[in-house]
N, C-alpha and C positions, 0 to 999 in steps of 0.2 A: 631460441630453440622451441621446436613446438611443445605443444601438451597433450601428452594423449587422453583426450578427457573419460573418464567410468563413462560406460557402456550400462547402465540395470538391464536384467531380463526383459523382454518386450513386454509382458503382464505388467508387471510390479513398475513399468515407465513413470505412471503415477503413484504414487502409495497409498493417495487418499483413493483413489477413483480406484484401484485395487482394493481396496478394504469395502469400501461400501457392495462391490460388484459380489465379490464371497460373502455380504454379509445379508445382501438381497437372494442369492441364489442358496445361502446354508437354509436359512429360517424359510426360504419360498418350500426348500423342498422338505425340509420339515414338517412344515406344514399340509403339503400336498401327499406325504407316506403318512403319517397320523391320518389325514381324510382319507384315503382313498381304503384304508385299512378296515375303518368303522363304516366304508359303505359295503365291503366285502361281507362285513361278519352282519349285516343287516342293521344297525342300527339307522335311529328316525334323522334326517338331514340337519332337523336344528341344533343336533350336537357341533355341526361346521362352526356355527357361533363360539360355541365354549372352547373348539380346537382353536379359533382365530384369535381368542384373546389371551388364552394359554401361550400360544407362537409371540404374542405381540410383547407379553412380560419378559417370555424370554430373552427376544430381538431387544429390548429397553434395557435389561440387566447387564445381557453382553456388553452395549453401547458403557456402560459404567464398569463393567471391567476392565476393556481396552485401554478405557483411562487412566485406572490403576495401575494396572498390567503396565504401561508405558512408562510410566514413573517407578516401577521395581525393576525391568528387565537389566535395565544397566548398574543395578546393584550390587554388592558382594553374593555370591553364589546363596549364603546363610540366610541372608533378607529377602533375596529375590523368589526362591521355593519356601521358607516360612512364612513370608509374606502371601504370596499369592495364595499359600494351602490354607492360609486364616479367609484373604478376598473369598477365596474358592466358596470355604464351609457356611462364610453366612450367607452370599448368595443364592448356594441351594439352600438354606433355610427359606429365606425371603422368598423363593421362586416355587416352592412347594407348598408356605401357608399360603401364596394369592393364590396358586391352581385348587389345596383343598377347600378356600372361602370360596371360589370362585363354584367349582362343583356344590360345594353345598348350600348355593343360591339355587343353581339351576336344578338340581333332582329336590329339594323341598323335603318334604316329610315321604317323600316314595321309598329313600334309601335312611335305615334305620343307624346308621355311624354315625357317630361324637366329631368332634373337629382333627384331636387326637388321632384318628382310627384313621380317617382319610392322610391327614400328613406325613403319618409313618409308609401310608398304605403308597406313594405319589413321589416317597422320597428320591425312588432312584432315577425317574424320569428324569426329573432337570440336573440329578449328580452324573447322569451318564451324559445327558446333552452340555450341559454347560462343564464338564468335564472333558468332552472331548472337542469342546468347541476352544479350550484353553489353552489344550496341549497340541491344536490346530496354529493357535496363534504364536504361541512360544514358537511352534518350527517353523512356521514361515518368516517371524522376525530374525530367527540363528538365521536359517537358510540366507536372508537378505545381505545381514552381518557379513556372511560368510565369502558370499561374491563380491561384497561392496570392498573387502578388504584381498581379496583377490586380484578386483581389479586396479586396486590400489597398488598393488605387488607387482602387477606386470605395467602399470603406469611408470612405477618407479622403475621398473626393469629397462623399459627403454629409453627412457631418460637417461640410465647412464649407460645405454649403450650408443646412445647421438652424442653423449658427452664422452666417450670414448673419440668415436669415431670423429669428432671436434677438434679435440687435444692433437687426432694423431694428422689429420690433415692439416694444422695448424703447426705442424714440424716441417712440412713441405717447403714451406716459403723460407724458415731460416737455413735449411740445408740448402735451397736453390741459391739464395742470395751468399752463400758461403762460399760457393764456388766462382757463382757471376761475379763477385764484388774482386775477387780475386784475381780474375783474369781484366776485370777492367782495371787494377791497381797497376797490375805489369805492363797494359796499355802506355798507361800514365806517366811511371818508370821508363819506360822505352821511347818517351817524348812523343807516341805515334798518338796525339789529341785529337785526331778525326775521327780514327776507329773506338777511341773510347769512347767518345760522344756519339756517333752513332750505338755504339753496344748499350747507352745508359739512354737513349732513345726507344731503342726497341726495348731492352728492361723494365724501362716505365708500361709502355703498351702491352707488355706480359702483363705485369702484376695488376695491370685496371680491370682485364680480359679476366685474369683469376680470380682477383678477388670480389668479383660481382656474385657471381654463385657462393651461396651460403656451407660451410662446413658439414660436409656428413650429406650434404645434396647429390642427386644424380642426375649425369648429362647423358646425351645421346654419343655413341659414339664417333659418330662425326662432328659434333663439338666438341672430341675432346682430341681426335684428329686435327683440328684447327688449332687448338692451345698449344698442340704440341710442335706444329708448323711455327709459330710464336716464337717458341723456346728454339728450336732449331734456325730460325734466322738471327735468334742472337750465339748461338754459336760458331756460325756459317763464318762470322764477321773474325771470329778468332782463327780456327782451324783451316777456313775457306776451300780449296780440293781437297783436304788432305780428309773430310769429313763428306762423306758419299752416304746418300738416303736409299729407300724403296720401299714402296707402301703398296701393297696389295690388301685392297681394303674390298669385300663382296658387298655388294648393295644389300643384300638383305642385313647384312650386320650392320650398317651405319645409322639405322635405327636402334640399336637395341641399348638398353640402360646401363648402365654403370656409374661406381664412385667416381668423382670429378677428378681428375690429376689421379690416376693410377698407372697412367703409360712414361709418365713423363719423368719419377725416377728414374723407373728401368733403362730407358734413352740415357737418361745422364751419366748412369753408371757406363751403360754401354761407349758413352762418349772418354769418360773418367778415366780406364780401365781396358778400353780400346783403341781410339783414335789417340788421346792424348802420347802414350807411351813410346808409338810408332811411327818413326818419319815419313812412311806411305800413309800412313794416318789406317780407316778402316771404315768399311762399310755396315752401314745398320738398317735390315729389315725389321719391317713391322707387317705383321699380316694377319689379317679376321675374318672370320667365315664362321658359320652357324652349322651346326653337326644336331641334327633332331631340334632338341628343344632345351641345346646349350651354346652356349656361345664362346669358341676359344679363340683367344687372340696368343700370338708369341713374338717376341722381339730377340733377334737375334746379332750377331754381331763377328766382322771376321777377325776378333782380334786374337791374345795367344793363346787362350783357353786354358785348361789348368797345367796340361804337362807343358811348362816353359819358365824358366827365371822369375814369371809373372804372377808369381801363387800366390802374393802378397794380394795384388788386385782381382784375384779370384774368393778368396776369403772376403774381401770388403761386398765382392758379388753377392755372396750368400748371407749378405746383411750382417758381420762380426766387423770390427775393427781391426786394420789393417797391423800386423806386429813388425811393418819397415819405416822406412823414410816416408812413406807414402801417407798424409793426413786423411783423416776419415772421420765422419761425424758420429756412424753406424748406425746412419736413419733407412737408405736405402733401399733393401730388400726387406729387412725385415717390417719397418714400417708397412710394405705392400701386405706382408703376410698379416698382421694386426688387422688392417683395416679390412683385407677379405673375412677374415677371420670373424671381424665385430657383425659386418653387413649381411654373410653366409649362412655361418657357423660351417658344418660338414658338408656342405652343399656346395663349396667348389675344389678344385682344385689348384695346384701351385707348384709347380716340378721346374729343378734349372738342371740343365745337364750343358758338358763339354765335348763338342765333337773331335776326333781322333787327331785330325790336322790344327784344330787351334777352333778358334771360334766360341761362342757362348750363347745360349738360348735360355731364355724363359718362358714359359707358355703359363699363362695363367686361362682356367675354363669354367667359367658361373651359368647360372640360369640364363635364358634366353629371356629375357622380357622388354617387347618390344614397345617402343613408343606407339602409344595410339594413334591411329590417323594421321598417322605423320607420311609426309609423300616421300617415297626413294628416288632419292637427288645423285647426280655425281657431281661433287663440285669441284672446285680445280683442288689436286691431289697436290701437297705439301714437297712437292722433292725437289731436292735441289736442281734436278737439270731437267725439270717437269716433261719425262718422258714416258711413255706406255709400259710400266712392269709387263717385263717377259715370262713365259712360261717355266723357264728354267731356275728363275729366282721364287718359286713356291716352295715354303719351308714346308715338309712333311715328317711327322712325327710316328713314330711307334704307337703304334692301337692301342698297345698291352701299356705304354706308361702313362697314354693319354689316358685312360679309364682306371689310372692310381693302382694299376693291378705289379 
């Protein structure tokens, strides 16, 4: 499973090359409002000197704060502000006697103060600077803290939402094989060893086909058209006429993204639940086409939809466990809703309804997101009597429930 690795702000990419860059450009300008201040008010330019090494004590202080600072921040809250407010107090001590030694080299006997006079007189300069140069550092380390463990929160957020979506396509194959295995058992029983062995032929060529793509991965939908072709010639080999295809699939949609094996319960149910029940057996569309910047597909089926004897197989539809004869594992539907659910959130759609004669439809409708650069191919279409879908087999839907209204 991938990892989504933290992201930092694009500044702070480095930490170190982020501190030195604030720490050339605080003391540069520092330095550059002190001068430009004292040539305002006229003083003589060789005070630039005394501002320069005044800026340079400070720049050296900070430098021995940060160090301290680093080794308290992750303190108890008690050590970390009494600590730093003791760093704080002797450093402006320290940073106010070099500026009043330092002034009282350079003015000599001109300016009549004590050592005293100037220190007290100098205090607030470096309490105000290297005070708010502290409470600068303290918020950009929280700030840092603050995203780094954010993005920690949404690392781990997706993490289990691929491990969701993992677990739940990873139910796929034992509900498949629950059914297949079964009908190749009654093969078996019924002496007919050709068609079993053909069925456990193509079964193998399913499960290579599926299990290549990784859990929680997305195919195009015409690779998942083709899977599903897969699965339908191992059914073909059971049902044989009594199991009728039609795929109306629009080119613009055979590129577009989706979770991998997301058609291929609903077909099963549809076979489950339709054809199997029926000694004419029944047919199952599948149809996709792109509406703006969504993409709805529906799978339909003519079996006996909810008002008929069949309610049992109509509750198994809507993903519950069957309460007849009828075995159910009660992965089906609802698995489909989980996994939109994990991959979406509110952003798709998922409606089954029964048409009045019998029949069953699912439409499921997510984002359009097309594969890049990928060429629009028609390749040979999965149906059983690989003939031209007619006009009259386009499944259309109500506007008001396609848009969940």
């Amino acid at each position: 499973m991938a990892v989504l690795q933290i992201q930092p702000a694009p500044f702070f990419a480095s930490k170190n090359r982020a501190f030195w860059n604030l720490q050339l450009a605080g003391w540069g300008g520092a330095f550059l409002l002190r001068a430009v201040n004292a040539a305002a008010n006229g003083l003589p330019l060789n005070l630039l000197a005394l501002i320069l090494v005044t800026t340079i004590t400070g720049f050296s202080i900070s430098l021995v704060l940060s160090v301290i600072y680093r080794q308290l921040i992750d303190r108890k809250p008690i050590v970390t502000w009494g600590g730093t407010a003791l760093v704080l107090f002797g450093a402006v001590i320290v940073y106010a006697s070099i500026d009043a030694w330092v002034q009282g080299i350079y003015y000599g006997g001109t300016r009549d103060t004590t050592f005293a006079q100037r220190f007290i007189g100098l205090t607030y300069i470096p309490l105000t600077i290297l005070g708010g140069w502290s409470a600068l550092y303290y918020a950009i380390n929280f700030f840092l803290t603050v995203e780094k463990q954010a993005d920690r929160l949404e690392r781990l957020e997706a993490q289990t939402t691929a491990a969701q979506l993992a677990m739940l396509r990873y139910q796929l194959n034992p509900h498949f094989l629950f059914n297949t295995l079964n009908s190749i058992s009654t093969l078996v029983l019924l002496k007919q060893t050709e068609p079993a062995n053909a069925m456990l032929t193509r079964l193998s060529s399913f499960l290579r086909h599926t299990l290549i793509a990784e859990p929680g991965s997305q195919v195009t939908l015409e690779q998942e058209i083709e899977t599903l072709g897969l699965y339908l010639d191992i059914e073909r080999m059971r049902f044989e006429e009594r199991l009728r295809t039609h795929f109306e699939i629009e080119d613009k949609a055979r590129i577009a993204c989706l979770p991998s094996m997301l058609l291929q319960p609903l077909v099963e149910n549809a076979i489950k639940y339709a054809v199997s029940p029926q000694e004419e057996g029944a047919r199952i569309s599948v149809t996709a086409r792109v509406i703006g910047d969504r993409l709805r597909m529906t799978v339909e089926d003519s079996g006996p939809g909810i008002d008929s004897p069949m309610d049992h197989a109509i509750i198994d539809h809507l993903g519950n466990p069957a309460p007849s004869q009828t075995v159910s594992t009660g992965v089906g539907l609802a698995n489909i809703r989980n996994r939109l659910m994990q991959a979406y959130g509110d952003s798709h759609l998922f409606e089954t309804r029964s048409e009045p004669g019998g029949g069953f439809t699912v439409m499921i409708e997510i984002p359009y997101e097309p594969l890049e650069e990928a060429p629009v191919e028609t390749p040979d279409k999965p149906d059983d009597a690989g003939s031209t879908p007619d006009a009259t087999n386009v499944i259309t839907l109500n506007p008001q429930r396609a848009t969940g209204s």
